[in-house]
C-alpha positions in Angstrom: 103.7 -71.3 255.2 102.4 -74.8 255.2 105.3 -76.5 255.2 106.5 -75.6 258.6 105.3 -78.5 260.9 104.0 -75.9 263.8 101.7 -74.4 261.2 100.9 -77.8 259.8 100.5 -79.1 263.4 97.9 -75.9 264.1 95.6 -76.4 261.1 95.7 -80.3 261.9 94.2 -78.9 265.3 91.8 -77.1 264.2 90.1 -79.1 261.8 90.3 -82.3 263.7 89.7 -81.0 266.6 88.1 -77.9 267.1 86.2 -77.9 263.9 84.1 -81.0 264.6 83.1 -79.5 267.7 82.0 -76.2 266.0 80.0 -78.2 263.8 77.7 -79.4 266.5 77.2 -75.5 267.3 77.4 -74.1 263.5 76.5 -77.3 260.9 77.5 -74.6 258.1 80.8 -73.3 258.7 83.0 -73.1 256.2 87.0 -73.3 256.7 89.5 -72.1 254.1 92.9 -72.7 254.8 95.5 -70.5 253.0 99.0 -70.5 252.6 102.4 -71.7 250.7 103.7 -74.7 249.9 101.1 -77.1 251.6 102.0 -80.3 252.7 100.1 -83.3 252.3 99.5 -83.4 255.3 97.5 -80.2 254.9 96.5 -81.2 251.3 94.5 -84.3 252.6 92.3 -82.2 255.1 90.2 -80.6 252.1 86.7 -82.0 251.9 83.4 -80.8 252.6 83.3 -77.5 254.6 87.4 -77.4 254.1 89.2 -75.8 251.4 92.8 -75.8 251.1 94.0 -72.1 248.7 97.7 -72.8 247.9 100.3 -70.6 247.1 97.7 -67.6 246.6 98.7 -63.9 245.7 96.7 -62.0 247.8 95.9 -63.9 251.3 94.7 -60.4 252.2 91.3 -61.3 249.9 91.2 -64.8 252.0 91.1 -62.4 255.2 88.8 -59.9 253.7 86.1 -62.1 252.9 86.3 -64.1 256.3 83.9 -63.7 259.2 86.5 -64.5 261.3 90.2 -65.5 261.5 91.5 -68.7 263.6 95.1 -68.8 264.8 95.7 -72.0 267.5 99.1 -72.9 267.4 100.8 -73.5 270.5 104.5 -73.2 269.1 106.3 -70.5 268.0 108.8 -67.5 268.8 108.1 -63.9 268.6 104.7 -61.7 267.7 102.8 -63.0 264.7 102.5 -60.8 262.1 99.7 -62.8 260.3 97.6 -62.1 263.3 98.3 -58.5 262.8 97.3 -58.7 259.5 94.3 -60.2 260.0 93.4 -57.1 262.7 94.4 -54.9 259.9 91.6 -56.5 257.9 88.8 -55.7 260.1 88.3 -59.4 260.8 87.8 -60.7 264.2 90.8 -63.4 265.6 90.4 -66.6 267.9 93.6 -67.5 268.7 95.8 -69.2 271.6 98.3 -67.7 273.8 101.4 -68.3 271.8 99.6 -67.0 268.4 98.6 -63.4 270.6 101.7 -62.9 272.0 102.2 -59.2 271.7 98.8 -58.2 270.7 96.4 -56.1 272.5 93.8 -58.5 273.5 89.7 -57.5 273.6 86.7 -58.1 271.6 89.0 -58.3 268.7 91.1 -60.8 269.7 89.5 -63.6 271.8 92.4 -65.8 273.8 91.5 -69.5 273.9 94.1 -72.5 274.3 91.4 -75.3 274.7 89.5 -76.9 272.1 85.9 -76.7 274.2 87.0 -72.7 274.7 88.3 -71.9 271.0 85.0 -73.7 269.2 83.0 -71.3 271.9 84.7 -68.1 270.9 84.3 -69.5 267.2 80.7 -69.8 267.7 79.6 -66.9 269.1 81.5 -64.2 266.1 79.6 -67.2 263.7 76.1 -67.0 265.1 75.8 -63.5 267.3 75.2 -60.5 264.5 75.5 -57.9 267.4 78.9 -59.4 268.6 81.0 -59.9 265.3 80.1 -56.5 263.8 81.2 -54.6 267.7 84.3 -57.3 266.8 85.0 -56.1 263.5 84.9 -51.9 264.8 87.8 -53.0 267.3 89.5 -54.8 265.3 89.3 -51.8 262.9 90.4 -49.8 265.8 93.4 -51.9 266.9 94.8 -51.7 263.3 94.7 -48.3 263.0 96.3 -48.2 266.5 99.3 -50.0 265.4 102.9 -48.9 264.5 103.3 -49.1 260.9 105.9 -51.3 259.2 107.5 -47.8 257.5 107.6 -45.9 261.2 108.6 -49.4 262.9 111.7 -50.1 260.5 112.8 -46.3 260.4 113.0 -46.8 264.4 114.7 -49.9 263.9 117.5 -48.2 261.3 117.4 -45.4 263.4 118.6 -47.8 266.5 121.1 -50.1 264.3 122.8 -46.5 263.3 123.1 -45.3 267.0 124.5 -48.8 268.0 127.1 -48.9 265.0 128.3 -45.2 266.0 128.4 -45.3 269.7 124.9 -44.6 270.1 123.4 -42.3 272.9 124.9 -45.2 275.2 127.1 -47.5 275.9 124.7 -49.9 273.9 120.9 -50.8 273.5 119.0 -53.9 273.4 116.3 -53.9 270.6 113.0 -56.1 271.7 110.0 -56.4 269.9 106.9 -55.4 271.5 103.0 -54.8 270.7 104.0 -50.9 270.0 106.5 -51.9 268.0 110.4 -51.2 268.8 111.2 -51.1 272.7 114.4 -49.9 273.5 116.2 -50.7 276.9 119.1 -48.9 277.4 122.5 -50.0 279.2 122.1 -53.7 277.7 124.6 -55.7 274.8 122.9 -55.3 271.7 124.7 -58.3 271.1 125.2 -61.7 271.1 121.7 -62.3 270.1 120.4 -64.4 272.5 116.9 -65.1 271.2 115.6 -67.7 267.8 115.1 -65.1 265.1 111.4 -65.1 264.0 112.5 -65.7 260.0 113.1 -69.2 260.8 109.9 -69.8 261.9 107.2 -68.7 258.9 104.0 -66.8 259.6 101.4 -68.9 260.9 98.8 -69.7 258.3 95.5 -67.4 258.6 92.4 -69.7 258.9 89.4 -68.0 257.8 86.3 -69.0 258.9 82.3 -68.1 257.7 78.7 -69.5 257.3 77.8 -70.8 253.7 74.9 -68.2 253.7 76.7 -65.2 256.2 76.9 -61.9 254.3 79.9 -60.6 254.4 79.4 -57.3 253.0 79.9 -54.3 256.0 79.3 -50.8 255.4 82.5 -48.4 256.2 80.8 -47.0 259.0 80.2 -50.9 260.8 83.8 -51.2 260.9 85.7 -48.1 261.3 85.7 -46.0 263.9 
């Protein structure tokens, strides 16, 4: 959502920040900024090379047509699910610490938290054929690696049922982790002692592409 100020805050970074720099690397990038409810804030950074999509449908189509997605927020709780999505894609991800919690990091998902390092990471999926596509496959990999939301929340029921009945324990604490739903026996279930993730939104997916790149890849460039 882009109405929640860490989101607003991120996409402030990037194209104030890290965008300018990427523009001294890559004079034709093109930045599309997608998500609900944007604030003015947000609203006001549309121009040349920038385009705000409010409120869209289908942000999967925004992710689909991107050469590559940006995530550089440096506040939040919790695994992002946006980033996931984006994986899920077959879209490459530059993102900082806080937005890859959780995730399997590699080719698919480049860690940077500085603004020289993320317009770098940027630059070389924008400009280096070779690199993006072998991005793309393990990005295509790591999605099809993942726990799906269906096996993930039949775990999770599966867990709230044993806790509500006695369980196989004398309680369990249910943790979120990059395989999905870890469960460490011999802990309180409750009091919660973590910020629930709802609060927060999704961060907003920042796609990223050259006026002229071709975005069409053949099934076999990015699966398997």
């Amino acid at each position: 959502t882009l109405d929640y100020p860490p989101n607003v805050a991120a996409v402030r970074t990037l194209c104030l920040d890290v965008v300018p720099e990427l523009r001294h690397r890559v004079p034709d990038v093109q930045v599309v900024i997608a998500g609900r409810r944007p604030v003015p804030e947000v609203l006001e950074l549309e121009g040349p090379g920038v385009e705000v999509r409010a409120d869209i449908d289908d942000v999967w189509s925004v992710m689909a047509e991107a050469a590559v997605l940006a995530f550089v927020g440096d506040v939040g709780y919790g695994k992002k699910n946006t980033v996931t999505e984006a994986l899920s894609a077959g879209r490459p991800v530059v993102a900082s610490s806080n937005s890859a919690r959780g995730q399997r990091t590699g080719e698919h998902l480049v860690v940077a938290d500085s603004v020289h390092r993320q317009a770098e990471a940027l630059e070389l999926l924008l400009t280096d054929d070779v690199a993006w596509r072998a991005a793309c496959r393990s990005a295509a990999d790591a999605a099809a690696a993942a726990v799906s939301w269906d096996e993930t929340s039949s775990r999770f029921d599966a867990l709230l049922r044993d806790a509500s009945t006695g369980g196989p324990g004398p309680g369990v604490d249910v943790m979120c982790c990059e395989d999905g739903v870890e469960v460490r026996p011999y802990a309180r279930l409750f009091p919660w002692s973590g910020e629930p993730d709802a609060a927060e939104g999704h961060p907003a997916p920042v796609a990223l592409r050259r006026r002229q790149q071709v975005q069409e890849v053949n099934a076999g460039d990015t699966v398997g």
